[in-house]
C-alpha positions in Angstrom: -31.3 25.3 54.2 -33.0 28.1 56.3 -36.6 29.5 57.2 -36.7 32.9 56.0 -39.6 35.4 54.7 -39.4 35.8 50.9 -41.3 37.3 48.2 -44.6 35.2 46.6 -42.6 35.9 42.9 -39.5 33.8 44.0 -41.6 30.8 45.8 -41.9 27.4 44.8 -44.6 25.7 45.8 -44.1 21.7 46.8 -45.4 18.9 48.9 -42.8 17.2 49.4 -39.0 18.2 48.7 -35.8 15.9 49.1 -32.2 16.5 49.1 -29.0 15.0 49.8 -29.3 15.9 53.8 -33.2 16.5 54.1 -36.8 14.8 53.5 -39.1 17.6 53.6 -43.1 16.6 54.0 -46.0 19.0 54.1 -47.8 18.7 57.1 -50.7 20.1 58.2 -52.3 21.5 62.2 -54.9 23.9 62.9 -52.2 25.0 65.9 -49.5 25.7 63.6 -49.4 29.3 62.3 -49.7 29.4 59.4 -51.4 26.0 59.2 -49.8 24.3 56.6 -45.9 23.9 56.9 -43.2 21.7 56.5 -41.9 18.8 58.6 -37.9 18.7 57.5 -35.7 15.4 58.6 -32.0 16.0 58.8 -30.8 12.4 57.4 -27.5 13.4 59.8 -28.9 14.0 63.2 -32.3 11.9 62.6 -34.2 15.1 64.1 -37.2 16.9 62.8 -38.2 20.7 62.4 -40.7 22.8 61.0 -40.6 25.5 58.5 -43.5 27.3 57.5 -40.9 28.3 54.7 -37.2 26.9 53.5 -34.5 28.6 51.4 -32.9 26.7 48.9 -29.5 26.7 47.8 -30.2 28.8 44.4 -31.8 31.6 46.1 -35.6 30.3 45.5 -37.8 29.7 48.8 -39.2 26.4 49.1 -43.4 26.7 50.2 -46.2 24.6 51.3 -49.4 24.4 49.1 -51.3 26.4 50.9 -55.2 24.8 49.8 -58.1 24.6 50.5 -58.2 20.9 50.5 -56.1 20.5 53.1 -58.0 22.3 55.7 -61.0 21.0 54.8 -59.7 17.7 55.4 -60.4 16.3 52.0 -57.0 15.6 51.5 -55.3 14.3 54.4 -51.9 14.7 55.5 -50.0 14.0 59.2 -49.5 16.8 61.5 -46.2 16.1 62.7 -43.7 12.9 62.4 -44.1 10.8 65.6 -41.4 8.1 67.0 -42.7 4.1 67.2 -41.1 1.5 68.8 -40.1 -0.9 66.3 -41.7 -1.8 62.8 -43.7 -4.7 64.0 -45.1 -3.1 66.2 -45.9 -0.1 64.0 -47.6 -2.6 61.5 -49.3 -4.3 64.5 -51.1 -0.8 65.4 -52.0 -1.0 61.8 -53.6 -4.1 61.8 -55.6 -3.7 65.1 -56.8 -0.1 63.6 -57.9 -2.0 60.5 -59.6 -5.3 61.9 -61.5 -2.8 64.5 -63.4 -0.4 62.1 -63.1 -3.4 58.5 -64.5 -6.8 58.2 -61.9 -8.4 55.5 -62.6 -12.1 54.5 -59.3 -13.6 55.6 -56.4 -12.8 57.9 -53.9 -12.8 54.9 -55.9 -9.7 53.4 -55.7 -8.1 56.7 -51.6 -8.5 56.1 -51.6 -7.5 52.7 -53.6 -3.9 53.0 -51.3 -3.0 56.0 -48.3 -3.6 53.9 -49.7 -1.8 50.9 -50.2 1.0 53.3 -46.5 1.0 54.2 -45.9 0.7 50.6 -47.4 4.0 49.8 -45.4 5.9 52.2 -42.0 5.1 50.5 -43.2 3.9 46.7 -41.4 7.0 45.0 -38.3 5.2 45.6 -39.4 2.1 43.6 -40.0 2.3 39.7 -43.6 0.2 39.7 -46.4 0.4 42.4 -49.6 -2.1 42.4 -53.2 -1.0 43.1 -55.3 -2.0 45.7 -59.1 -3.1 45.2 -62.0 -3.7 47.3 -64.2 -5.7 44.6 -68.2 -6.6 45.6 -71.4 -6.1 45.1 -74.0 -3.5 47.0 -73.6 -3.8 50.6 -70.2 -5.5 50.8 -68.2 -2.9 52.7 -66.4 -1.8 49.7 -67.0 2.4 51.2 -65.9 1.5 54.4 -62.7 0.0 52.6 -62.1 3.3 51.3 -62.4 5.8 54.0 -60.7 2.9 56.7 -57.8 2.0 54.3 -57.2 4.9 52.6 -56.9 7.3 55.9 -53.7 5.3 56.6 -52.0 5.8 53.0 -49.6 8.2 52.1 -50.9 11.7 51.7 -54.6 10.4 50.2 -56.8 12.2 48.0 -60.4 10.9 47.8 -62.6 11.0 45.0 -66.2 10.2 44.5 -69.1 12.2 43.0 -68.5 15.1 40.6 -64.7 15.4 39.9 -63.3 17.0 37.0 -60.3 15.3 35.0 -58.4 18.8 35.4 -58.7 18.4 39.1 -57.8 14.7 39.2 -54.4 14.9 36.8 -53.3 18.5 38.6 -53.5 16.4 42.2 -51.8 13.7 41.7 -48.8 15.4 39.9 -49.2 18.4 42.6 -49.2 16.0 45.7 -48.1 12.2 44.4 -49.9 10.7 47.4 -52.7 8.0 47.1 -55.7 8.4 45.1 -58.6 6.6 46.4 -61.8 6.1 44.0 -64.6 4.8 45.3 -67.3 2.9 43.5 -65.9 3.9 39.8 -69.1 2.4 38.3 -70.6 5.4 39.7 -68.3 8.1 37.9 -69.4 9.2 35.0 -68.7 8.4 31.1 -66.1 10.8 30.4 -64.2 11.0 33.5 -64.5 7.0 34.2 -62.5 6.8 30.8 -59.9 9.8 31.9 -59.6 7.2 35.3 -58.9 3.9 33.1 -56.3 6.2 31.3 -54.4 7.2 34.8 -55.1 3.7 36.0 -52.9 1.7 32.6 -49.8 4.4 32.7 -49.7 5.1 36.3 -48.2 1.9 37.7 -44.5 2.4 36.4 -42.5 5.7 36.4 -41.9 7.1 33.1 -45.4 6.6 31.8 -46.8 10.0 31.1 -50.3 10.9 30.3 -50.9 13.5 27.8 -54.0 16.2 27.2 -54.7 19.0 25.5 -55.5 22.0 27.6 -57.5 25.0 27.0 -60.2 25.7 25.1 -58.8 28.9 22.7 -55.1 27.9 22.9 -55.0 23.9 23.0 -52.1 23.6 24.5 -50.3 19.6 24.8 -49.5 19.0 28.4 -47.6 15.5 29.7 -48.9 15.0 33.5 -46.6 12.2 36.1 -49.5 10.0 37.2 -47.2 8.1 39.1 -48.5 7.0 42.2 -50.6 3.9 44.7 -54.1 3.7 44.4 -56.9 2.6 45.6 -59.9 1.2 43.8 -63.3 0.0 45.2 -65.7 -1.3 42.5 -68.4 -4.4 41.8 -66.2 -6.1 38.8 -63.2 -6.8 37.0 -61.5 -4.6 34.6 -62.3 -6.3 30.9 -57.8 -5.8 30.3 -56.2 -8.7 31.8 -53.4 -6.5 32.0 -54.8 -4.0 33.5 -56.1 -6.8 36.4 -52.3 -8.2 36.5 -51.5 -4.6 38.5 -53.9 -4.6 41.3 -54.5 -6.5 44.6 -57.9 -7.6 44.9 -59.7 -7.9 48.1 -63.3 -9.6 47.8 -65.6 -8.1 49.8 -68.6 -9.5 51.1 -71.5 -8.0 54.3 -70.3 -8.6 57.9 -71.7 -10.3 60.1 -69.8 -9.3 63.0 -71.2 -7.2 65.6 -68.4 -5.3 67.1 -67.7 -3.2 63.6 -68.5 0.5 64.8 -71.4 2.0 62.7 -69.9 5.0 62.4 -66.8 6.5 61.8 -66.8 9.2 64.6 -63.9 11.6 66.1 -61.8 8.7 67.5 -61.6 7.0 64.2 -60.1 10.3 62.3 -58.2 10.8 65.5 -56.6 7.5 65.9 -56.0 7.5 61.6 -53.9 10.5 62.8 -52.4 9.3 65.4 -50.9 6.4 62.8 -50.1 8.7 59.9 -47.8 10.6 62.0 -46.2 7.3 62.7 -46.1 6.4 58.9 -44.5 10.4 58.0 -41.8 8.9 60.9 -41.3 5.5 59.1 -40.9 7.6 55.8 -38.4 9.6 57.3 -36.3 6.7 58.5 -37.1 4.6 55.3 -37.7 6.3 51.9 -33.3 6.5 51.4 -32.5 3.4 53.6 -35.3 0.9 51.7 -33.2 -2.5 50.7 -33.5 -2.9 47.0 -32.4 -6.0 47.1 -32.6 -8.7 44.8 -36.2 -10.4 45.9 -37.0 -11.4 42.5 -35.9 -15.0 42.7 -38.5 -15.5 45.7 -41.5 -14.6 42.6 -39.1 -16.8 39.8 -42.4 -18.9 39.3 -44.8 -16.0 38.6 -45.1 -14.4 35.2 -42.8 -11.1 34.3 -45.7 -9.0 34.1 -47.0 -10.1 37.1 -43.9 -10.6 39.2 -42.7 -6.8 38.0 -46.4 -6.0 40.2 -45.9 -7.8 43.5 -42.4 -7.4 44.1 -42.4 -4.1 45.2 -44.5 -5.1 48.0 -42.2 -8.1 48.8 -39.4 -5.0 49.8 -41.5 -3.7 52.6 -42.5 -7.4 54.3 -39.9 -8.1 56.9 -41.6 -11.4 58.1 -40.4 -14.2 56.8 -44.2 -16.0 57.6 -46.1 -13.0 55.7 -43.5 -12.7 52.9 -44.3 -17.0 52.5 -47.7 -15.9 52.7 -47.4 -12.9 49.6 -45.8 -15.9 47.2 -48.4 -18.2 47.8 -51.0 -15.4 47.1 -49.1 -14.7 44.1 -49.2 -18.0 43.0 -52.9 -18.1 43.2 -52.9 -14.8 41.5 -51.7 -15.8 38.4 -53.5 -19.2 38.2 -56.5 -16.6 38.7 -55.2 -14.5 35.5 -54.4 -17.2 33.5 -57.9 -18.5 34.3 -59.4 -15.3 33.5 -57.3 -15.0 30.1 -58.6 -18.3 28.5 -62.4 -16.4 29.1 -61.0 -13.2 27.9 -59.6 -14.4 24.9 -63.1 -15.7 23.7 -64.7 -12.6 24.3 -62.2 -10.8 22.9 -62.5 -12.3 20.0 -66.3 -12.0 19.7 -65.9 -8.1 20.5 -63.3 -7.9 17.0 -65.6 -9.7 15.1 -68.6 -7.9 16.0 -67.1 -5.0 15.5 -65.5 -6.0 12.1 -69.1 -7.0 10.5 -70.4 -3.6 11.8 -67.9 -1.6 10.1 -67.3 -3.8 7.0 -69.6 -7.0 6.9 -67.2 -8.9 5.2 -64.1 -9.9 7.6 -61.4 -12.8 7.3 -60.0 -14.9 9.9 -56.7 -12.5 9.8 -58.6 -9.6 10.1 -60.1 -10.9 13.9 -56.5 -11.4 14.7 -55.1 -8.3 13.9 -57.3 -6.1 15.3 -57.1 -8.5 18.4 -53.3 -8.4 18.8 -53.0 -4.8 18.5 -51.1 -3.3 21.4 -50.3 -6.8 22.7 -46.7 -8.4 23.7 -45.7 -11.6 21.7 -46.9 -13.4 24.7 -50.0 -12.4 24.6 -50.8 -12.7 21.4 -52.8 -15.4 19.1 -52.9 -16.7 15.9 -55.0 -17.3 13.1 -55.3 -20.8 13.6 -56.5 -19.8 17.3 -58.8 -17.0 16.5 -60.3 -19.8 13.9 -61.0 -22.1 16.7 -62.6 -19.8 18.8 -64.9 -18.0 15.9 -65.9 -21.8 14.3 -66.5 -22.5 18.3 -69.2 -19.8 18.3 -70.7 -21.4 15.5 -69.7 -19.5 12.5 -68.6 -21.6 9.5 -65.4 -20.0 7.9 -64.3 -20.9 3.5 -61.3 -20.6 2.4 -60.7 -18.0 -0.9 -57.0 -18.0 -1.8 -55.9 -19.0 0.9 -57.6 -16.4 3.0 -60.8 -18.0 5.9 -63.5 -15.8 5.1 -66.2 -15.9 7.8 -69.4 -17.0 6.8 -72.3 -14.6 8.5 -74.3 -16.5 10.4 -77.2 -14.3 12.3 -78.0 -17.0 15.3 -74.5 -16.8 16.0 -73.9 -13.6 15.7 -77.3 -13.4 18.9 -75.5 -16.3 20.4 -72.3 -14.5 21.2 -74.1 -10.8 22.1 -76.1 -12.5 24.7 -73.0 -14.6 25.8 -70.4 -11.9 26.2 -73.0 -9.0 27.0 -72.0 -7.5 23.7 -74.2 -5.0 22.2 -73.5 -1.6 19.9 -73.5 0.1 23.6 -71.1 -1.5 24.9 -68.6 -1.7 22.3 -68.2 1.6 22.7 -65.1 3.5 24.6 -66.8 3.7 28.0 -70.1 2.2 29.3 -72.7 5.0 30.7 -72.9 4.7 34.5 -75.1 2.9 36.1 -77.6 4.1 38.5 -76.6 5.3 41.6 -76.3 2.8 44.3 -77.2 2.9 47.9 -74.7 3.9 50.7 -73.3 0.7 51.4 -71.5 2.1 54.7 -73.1 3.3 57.5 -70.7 5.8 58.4 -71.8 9.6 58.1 -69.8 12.2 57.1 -67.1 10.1 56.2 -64.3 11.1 53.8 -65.6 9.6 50.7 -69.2 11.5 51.3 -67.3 14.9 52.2 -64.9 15.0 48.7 -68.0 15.3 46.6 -65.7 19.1 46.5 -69.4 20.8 44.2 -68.5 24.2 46.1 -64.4 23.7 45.2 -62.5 23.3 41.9 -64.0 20.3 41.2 -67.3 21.6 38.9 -65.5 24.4 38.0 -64.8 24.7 34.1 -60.7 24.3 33.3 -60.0 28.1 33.1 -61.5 28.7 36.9 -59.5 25.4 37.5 -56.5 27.2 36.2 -57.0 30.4 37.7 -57.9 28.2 41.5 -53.8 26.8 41.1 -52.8 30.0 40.1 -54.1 32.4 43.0 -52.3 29.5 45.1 -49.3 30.0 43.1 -49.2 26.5 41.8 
């Protein structure tokens, strides 16, 4: 493999390339010319070079997306692949970076983000990445979360304001790094549902998300959606299964005074300074990580569950933090299982409101269908369940050949709307957004402000979208 001009017709176009000798990273420095170029490690030697172009073995020249992203720093990538001293130390750096500009409620969260962020920088070698949350109310530090967490991740992308699905499902497949979405309350109807959609099949490798592109041609696309994330919003996600993939970190208004204000030059500086680090540890770690077989330390957590954590158990090397991570996920699932009981009840008031709206008339079997729909055994209920919970509501149920029909019964029926915040508006697909909130970080022209991207491919309509990649020669 060799740099060498070429012709744009016989370029491929990558962010990241890896063969049986090489890791090859896009990085990006205003002093390199051009720009944007690639950071190649020789897995033989251990050294690093840069390319601003590589030909491959077949012929084809391998290039950096060249975008305007990039060097607008709304995508951030390292500059170069620095040396560290050891890995502790490495993930010391990180911790002191994010206890000096975050205000987390306990030192174990402080352990858990900066070992998420090491996750993201070798998850493509896994087959299952969790999602990280900041959950609170207005106020809490959940932006802050964002712009501090997410400048340490691999290769983040950071969305907020008007984004277009096109632009959202072409990044993440383009670059696979992090996407970070802040405050998803705030996104709007359609896209907040395109989200959702990323969010359930892009947790596990081999889950594709499908779309139809183009207006005149409608076209079926697949898109690999594959890839960490980070998620600040003020509540839960209704699907327990859903909540089973993601870390959740509960925000809440510091009260301590030595949190900058601001996230100035020596914040983006320093976030750098550590991502260079982190492009190193990739380097070192992405074919060496130790697979091994961890899962007998999460024997007394739930499959679903335990398929979530344990890829974070393969980056902990202390045996204190790693202790740590199985009591947390111990209390995690006591949480979901918590949760589930809740869930199940307003689940079943959802069904059954929806059932009488459609066909007034509705059985006892018909509740449970619709309920288990999409659901493993485990998750399931039966009839004599779902008849519990709907008689608990109030509603008497009589028995016609040997089918429970279920008596209508309007004070009920108000009884279980007011309870579960069910209404014809919120049974729909997606809820409509709510207001828009107050800045709840004090920073000023932090990442999440800049990547509003009106003026980039973001508001453009899907053929300029199209057009955008293609001028780029994606």
């Amino acid at each position: 493999m060799k740099s060498k001009g070429t012709k744009k017709s016989n370029a491929i176009y990558e962010s990241y390339y890896l063969t049986d000798d090489y890791i090859i990273e896009i990085v990006f420095d205003f002093s390199f010319q051009p720009e944007t170029q690639f950071a190649v490690y020789d897995r033989a030697s251990k050294e690093v070079s840069y390319h601003p172009q590589l030909e491959l073995s077949d012929g084809k020249y391998l290039r950096p997306l060249q975008l305007d992203l990039i060097k607008e720093g709304k995508l951030l990538l390292p500059s170069s692949a620095h040396g560290y001293i050891s890995e502790s130390k490495l993930l010391e750096e990180i911790e002191a970076f994010v206890f000096h500009y975050l205000d987390l409620p306990h030192p174990f969260h402080l352990k858990l983000v900066s070992h998420y962020i090491l996750l993201t920088w070798v998850y493509d070698k896994l087959t299952v990445v969790p999602y990280l949350r900041a959950i609170g109310d207005y106020g809490s530090g959940k932006t802050r979360f964002a712009q501090v967490v997410g400048s340490l991740c691999y290769k983040p992308l950071f969305l907020a304001g008007a984004t277009s699905d096109a632009f959202i499902f072409r990044m993440i497949e383009l670059f696979k790094g992090t996407l970070v979405i802040n405050e998803l309350e705030r996104v709007n109807t359609d896209i907040h549902a395109q989200i959702v959609n990323i969010l359930n099949n892009g947790y596990e490798k081999g889950l594709y998300v499908g779309k139809i592109e183009g207006d005149r041609t409608r076209i079926p696309k697949t898109f690999d959606v594959f890839s960490p994330k980070i998620i600040t919003n003020r509540t839960k996600f209704k699907d327990l299964a859903l909540e089973s993939r993601i870390l959740s970190v509960p925000m809440r208004p510091t009260k301590r005074k030595d949190i900058p204000t601001l996230l100035d030059s020596t914040f983006w500086q320093s976030a750098q300074d550590i991502r260079n680090k982190l492009l190193m540890y990739r380097f070192k770690n992405l074919c060496a990580i130790e697979l091994e077989n961890k899962e007998t330390k999460l024997e007394k957590v739930e499959p679903r569950l335990r398929q979530t954590l344990l890829p974070l158990l393969y980056v902990i090397q202390s045996q204190e933090v790693e202790d740590e991570f199985i009591e947390y996920a111990l209390e995690f699932q006591g949480q979901i299982e918590t949760d589930r009981s809740f869930e199940a009840e307003s689940v079943v008031a959802e069904k059954l409101i929806e059932l009488i709206e459609n066909n007034g008339k509705v059985t006892v079997k018909d509740v449970t269908e619709e309920f288990n729909k999409g659901l493993t055994e485990r998750e399931q209920i039966t009839s004599k369940r779902a008849g519990q919970v709907i008689r608990g509501f109030g509603f008497n149920t009589k028995r016609v050949q040997g089918v429970y029909h279920i008596v209508l019964n309007e004070q009920a029926l108000d009884y279980i709307k007011d309870r579960y915040a069910l209404s014809t508006a919120t049974l729909e697909e997606s809820p409509p957004s709510p207001p828009t909130p107050p800045t709840d970080s004090a920073s000023t022209g932090g990442l999440v402000d800049k990547v509003d991207i009106k003026k980039t491919v973001v508001e453009m309509e899907q053929e300029e979208v199209e057009s955008i990649f293609e001028k780029e020669g994606v």
